[in-house]
C-alpha positions in Angstrom: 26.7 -23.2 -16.6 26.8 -25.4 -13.5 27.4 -22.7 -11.3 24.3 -21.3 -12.8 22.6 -24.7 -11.8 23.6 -24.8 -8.6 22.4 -21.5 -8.1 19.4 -22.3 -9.1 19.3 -25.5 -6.6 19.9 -23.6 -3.7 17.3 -20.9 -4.7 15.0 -23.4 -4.8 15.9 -25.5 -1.8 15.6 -22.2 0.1 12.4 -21.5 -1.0 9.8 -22.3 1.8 7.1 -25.3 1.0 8.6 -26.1 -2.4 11.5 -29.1 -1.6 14.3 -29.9 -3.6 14.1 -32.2 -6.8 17.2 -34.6 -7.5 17.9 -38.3 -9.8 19.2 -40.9 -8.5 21.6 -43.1 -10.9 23.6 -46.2 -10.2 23.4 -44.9 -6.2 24.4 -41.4 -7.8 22.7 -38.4 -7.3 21.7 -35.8 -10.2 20.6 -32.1 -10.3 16.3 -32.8 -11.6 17.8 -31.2 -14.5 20.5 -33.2 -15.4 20.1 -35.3 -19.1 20.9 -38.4 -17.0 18.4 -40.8 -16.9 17.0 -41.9 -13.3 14.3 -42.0 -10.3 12.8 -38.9 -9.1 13.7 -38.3 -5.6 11.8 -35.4 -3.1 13.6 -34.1 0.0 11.9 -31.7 2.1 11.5 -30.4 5.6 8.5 -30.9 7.8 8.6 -29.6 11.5 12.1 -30.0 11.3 12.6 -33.1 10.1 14.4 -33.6 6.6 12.9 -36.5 4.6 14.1 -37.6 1.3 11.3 -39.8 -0.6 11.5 -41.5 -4.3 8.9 -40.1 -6.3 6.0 -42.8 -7.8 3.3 -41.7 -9.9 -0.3 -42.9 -9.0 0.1 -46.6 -10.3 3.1 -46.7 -7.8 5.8 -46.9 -10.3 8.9 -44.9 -10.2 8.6 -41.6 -11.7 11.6 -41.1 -14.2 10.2 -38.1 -16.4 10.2 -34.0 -14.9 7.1 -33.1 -15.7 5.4 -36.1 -13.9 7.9 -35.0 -10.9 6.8 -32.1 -10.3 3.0 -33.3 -10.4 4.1 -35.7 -7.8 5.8 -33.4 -6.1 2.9 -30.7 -5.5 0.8 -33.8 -4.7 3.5 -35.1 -1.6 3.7 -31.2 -0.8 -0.3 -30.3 -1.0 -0.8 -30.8 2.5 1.7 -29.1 4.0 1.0 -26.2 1.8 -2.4 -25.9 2.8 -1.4 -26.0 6.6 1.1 -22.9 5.6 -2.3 -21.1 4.0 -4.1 -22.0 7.1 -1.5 -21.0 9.6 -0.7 -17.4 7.5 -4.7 -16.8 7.8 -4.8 -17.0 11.0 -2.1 -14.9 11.6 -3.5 -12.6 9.2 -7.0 -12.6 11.4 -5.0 -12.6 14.7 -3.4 -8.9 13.5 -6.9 -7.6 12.0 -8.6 -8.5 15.7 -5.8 -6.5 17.5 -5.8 -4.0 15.2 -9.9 -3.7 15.7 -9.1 -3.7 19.2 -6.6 -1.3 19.4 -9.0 1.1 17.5 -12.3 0.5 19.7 -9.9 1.8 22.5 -8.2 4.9 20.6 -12.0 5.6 20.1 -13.1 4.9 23.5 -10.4 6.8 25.2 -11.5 9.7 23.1 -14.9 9.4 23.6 -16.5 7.0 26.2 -19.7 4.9 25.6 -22.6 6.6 27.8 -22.4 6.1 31.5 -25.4 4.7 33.5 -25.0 8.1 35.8 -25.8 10.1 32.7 -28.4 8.2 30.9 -31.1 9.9 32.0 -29.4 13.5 30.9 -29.1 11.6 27.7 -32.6 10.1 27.3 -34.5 13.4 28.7 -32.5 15.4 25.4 -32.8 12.3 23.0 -35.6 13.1 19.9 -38.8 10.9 20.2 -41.4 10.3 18.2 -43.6 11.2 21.2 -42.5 13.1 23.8 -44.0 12.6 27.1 -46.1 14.8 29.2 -44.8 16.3 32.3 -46.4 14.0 34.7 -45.2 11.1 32.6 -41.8 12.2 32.8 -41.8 12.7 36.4 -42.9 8.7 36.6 -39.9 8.1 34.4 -37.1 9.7 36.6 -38.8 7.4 39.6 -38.1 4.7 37.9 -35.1 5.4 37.0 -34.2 6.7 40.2 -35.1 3.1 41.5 -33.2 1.6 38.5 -29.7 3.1 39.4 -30.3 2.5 43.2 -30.8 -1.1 42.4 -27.8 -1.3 40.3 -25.8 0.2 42.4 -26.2 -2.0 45.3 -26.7 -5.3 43.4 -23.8 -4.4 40.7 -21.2 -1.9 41.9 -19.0 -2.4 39.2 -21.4 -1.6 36.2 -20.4 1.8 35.0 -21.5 1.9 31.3 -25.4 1.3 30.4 -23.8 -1.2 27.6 -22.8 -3.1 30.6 -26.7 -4.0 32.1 -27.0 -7.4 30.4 -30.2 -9.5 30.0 -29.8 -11.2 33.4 -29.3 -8.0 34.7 -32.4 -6.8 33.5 -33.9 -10.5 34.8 -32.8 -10.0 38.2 -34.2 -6.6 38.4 -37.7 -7.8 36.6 -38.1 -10.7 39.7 -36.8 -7.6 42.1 -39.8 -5.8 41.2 -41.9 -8.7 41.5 -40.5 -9.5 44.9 -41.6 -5.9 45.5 -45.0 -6.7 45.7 -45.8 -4.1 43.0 -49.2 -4.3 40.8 -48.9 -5.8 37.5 -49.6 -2.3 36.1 -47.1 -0.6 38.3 -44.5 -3.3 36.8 -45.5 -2.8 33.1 -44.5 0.6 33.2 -41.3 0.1 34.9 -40.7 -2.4 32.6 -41.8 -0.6 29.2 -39.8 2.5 30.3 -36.8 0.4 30.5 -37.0 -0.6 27.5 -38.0 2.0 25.7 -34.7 3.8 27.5 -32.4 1.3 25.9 -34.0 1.3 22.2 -33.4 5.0 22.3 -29.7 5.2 23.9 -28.8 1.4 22.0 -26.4 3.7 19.4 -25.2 6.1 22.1 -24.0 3.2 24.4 -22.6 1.4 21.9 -24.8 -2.0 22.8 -25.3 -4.5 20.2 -29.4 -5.3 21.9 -31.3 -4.0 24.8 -31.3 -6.3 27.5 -35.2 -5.6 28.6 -36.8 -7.1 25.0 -36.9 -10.4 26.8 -38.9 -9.3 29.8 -42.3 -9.8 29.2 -45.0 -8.0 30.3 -47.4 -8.9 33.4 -51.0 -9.9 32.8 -53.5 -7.2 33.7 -56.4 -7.8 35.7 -58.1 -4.9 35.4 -60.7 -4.1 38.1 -62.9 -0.9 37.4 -63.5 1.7 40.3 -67.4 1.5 41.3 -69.0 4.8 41.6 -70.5 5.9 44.8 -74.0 6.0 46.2 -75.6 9.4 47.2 -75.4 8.6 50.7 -71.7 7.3 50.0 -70.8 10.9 48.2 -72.5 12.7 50.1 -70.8 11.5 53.5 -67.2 11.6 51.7 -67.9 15.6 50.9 -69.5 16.7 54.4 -66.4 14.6 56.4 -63.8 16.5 54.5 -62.4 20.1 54.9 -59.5 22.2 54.0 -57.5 21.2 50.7 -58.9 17.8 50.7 -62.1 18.9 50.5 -62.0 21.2 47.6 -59.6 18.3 46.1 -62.5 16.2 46.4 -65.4 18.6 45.1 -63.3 19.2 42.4 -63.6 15.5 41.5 -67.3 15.3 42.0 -68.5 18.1 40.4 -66.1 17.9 37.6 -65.3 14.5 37.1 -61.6 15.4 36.3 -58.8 12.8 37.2 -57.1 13.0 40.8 -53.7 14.7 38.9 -55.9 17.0 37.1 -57.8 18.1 40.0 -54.2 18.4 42.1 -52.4 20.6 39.4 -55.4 22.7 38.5 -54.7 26.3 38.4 -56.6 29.8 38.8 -55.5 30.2 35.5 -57.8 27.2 34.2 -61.2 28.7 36.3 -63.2 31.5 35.7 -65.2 31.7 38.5 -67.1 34.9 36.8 -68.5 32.9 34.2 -69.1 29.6 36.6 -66.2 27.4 33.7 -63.6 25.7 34.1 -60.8 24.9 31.0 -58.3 22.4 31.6 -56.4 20.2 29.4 -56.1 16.8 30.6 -52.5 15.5 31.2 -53.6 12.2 30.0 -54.4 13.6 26.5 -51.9 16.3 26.6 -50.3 16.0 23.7 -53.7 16.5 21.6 -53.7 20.0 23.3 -57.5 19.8 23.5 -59.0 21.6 26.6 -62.3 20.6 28.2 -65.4 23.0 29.2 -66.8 22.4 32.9 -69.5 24.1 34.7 -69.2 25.2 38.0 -72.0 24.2 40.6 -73.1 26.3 43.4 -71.0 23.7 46.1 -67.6 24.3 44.1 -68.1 27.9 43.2 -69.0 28.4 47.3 -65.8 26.6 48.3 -63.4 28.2 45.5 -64.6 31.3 45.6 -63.3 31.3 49.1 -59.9 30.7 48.8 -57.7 34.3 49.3 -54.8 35.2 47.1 -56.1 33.5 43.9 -53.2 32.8 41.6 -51.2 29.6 40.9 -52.5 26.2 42.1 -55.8 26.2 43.3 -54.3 24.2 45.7 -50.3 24.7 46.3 -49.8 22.1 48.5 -51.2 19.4 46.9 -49.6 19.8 43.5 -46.6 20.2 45.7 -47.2 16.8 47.4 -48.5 14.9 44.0 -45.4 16.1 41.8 -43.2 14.6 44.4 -45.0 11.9 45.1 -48.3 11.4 44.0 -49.2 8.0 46.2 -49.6 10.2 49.4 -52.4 11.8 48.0 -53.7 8.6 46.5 -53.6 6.9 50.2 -54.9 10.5 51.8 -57.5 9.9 50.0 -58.1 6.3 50.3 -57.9 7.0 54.4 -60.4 9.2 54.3 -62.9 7.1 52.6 -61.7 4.3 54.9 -62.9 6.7 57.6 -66.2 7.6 56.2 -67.0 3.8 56.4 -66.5 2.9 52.9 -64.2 -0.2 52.2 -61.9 0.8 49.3 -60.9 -2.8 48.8 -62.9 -5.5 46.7 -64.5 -8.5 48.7 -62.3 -11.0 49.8 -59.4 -8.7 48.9 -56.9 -6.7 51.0 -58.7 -5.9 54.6 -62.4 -5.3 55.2 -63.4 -2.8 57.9 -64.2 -4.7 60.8 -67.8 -3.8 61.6 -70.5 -3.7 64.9 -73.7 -5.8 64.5 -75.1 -2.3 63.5 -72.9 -2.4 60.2 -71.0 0.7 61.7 -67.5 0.8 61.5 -65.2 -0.2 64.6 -62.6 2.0 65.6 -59.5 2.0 68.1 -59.2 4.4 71.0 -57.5 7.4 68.5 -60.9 7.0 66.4 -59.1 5.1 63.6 -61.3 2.7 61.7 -60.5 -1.2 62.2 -59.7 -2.8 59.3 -58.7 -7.0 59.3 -56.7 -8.2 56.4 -58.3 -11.1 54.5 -54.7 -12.7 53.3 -55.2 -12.1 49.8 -53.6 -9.1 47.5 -55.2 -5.9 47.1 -57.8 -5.3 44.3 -58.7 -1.2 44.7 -63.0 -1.1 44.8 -62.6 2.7 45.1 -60.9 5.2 45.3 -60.6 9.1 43.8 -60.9 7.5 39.8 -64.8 6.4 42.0 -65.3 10.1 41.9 -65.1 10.2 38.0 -67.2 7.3 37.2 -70.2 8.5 40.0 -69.9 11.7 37.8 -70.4 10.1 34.7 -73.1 7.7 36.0 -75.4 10.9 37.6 -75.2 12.4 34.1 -76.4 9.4 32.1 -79.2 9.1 35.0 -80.0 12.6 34.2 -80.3 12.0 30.4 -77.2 13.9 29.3 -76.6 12.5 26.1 -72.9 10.4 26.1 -71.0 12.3 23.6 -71.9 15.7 25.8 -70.4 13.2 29.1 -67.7 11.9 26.7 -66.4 15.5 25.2 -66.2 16.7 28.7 -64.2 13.9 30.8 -62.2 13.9 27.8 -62.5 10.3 27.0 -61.2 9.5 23.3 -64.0 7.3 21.9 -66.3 6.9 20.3 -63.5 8.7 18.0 -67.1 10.6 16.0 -67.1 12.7 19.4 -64.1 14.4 18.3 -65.6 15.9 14.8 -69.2 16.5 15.9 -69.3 17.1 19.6 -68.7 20.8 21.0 -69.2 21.5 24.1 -69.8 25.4 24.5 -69.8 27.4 28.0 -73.3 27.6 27.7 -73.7 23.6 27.6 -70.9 23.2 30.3 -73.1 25.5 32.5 -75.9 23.2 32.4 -74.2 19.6 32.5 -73.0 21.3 36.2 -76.5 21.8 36.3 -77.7 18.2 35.9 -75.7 17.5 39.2 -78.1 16.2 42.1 -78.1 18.2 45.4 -74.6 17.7 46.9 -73.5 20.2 44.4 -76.0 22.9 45.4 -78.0 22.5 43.0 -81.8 22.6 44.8 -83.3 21.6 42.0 -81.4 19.7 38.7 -84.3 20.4 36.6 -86.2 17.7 34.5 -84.5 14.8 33.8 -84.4 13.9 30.3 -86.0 10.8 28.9 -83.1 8.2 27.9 -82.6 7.7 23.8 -84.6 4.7 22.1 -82.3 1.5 21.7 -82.8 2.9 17.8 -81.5 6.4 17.9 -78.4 4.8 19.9 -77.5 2.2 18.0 -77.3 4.5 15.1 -75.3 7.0 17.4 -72.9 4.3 17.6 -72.8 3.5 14.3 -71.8 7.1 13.0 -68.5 7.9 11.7 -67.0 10.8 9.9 -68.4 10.0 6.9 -71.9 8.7 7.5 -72.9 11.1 10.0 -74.9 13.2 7.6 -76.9 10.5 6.2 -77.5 9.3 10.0 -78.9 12.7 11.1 -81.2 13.0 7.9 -82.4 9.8 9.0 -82.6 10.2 12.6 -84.8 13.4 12.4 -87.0 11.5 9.7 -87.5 9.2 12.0 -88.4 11.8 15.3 -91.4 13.4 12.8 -92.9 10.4 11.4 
């Protein structure tokens, strides 16, 4: 039997946290099981130091009964237990983290989170919601071409897109603003960067996308002016070759300056004096639009040889690669007609003679003298559109026939209950004053009452019948 009980000590002196029990007697010392009567004593090991304490129950007197040992016991002992738990948890947490780790790279060695050098590949074949026009995407890959070229001179040692953090995408945000580039120009490097990192955020494994703090640059928008006679008139007779069809094209069709440069043979049909062409801005809607032809464009198309393709090869050649050399061949050209494509007290002014003629240098180049403030385009190719529209509504061409065939989007009614036919597109062309050949536009049409158009605006899809009935009540009274 005492073998048994000293068994049963050393078990439980060896067990870890627990401490040995004992009595003390007369300066004798008893198993905590023995019947003899005497003090509770503890001894127990703490950072390698035995201690041996007597046992006293919360009053402070000696403890002589088991049971109140071994509540005093776990109370001397609670401490150190706890720093046991604590330490085994953390041990515990320390082998889940490396085994997470270890795991991230098994999977990463298998298959590697998306390199910046094949982000594009992966953002051209990722599924959108909207998928972006041709000319759109070429914008994209030039700035992402400028993207990667930044990155790699500024940050040479970022090879995964996870990598590009928000002061990254910081630094490159005041690069751009360093650049000098328009607040427009930014927004859309900006708004493509982001929208690149939302859709690749699962791919390259990133936990955010670094651009969502970059905000976006105030717009002041400044609308082109439209042209005088005179003004279109001397832009047209000063041009020739490509840039003048380019820019009869504009004028007698009121088409953008990408839909002009990418029109092709295809989209004419210079039998029946019409043009169809889809804009690129509204691609997506695959909605063409119906032009006429005037005498001046049918002349100069009709003499281009070997009709198939562009209408005009090299420019869409140019503009696909880099649309801003046709933008500033055009903006030279009304520079050298006299015209200042700059706003007042913007950019440079041409310097002028007491006449009001334009000075120029010894190579005929008009002299223009920088005012020291930035930029704000006054006109340019878009002036072409708006002079287009503005002839028409001094003709009397009623908007929604001017709307349906620019292509503009509102008033949304347009849509439903405009149609422009080949017939109609014939004689819109015809509404164009003499620069387009046309001797004589015919009568111009008396404008609508304030009424009948602010009814017109007022009509939607499901009030348009009532407004008709009304409108025609109203025209036989």
């Amino acid at each position: 039997m005492a073998k048994h009980t000293k068994a049963n000590g050393q078990r439980k002196r060896g067990k870890r946290g627990k401490g040995r029990l004992f009595k003390k007697q007369g300066g004798q010392q008893y198993p905590a099981d023995s019947p003899v009567a005497g003090t509770y004593y503890l001894t127990y090991t703490v950072n390698g130091t035995r201690k041996t304490i007597a046992l006293r129950d919360r009053d402070g007197n000696p403890v002589t009964d088991r049971k109140a040992a071994e509540t005093a016991r776990k109370r001397v002992l609670a401490p150190f237990a706890a720093g046991d738990k604590v330490e085994a948890l953390k041990a515990v947490q320390a082998a889940l983290s490396d085994a997470q780790t270890d795991h991230l790279r098994a999977i990463e060695e298998a298959s590697p989170p998306l390199r910046v050098s094949e982000a594009w590949e992966a953002f051209c074949a990722a599924p959108k919601k909207r998928e972006p026009s041709d000319t759109t995407l070429r914008g994209y890959a030039g700035h992402w071409k400028r993207f990667c070229a930044w990155v790699e001179s500024e940050h040479a040692g970022v090879e995964y897109l996870r990598d590009i953090t928000p002061d990254i995408a910081e630094a490159y945000a005041q690069d751009l603003i360093d650049s000098r580039l328009s607040p427009n120009r930014y927004n859309k490097h900006r708004d493509f960067l982001h929208r690149l990192f939302s859709l690749l955020r699962k791919k390259a494994r990133m936990t955010g996308n670094p651009f969502t703090e970059i905000v976006r640059r105030e717009l002041n928008t400044h609308s082109r002016r439209e042209l005088t006679i005179p003004e279109l008139t001397s832009v047209l007779e000063r041009a020739d070759g490509d840039l003048s069809i380019l820019l009869y094209l504009g004028a007698c069709t009121g088409l953008r300056l990408g839909d002009c440069a990418t029109l092709q043979w295809g989209e004419v049909d210079l039998a029946q004096r019409i043009i169809r062409r889809i804009p690129s801005k509204t691609a997506r809607k695959g909605k063409p639009v119906l032009l006429g032809v005037p005498p001046a464009l049918h002349e100069r198309l009709s003499a281009v040889k070997g009709r198939n393709g562009y209408v005009l090869p090299s420019v869409a050649k140019t503009y696909y690669r880099n649309a801003s050399r046709i933008t500033n061949r055009v903006q030279a050209h009304f520079l050298d007609c006299g015209i200042d494509v700059h706003a007042p007290g913007t950019g440079s002014r041409i310097k002028r003679g007491k006449d009001g003629a334009p000075k120029r240098d010894k190579d005929g180049k008009v002299i223009t003298v920088p005012t020291g403030k930035p930029a704000v385009v006054d006109v340019g190719f878009h002036s072409l559109r708006h002079t287009w529209v503005s002839m028409h509504a001094a003709a009397g061409t009623p908007g929604a026939i001017v709307q349906a065939s620019v292509g503009h989007a509102n008033p949304s009614m347009t849509a439903h209950y405009t149609h422009v036919n080949e017939d109609t597109a014939r004689e819109v062309a015809r509404a164009l004053p003499a620069f387009a050949g046309n001797g004589n536009p015919g009568p111009v049409r008396e404008p609508l009452p304030a009424w009948a158009a602010e009814m017109l605006e007022g009509m939607t899809a499901k009030n348009w019948k009532a407004v008709r009935a009304e409108m025609l009540e109203r025209v036989t009274q």
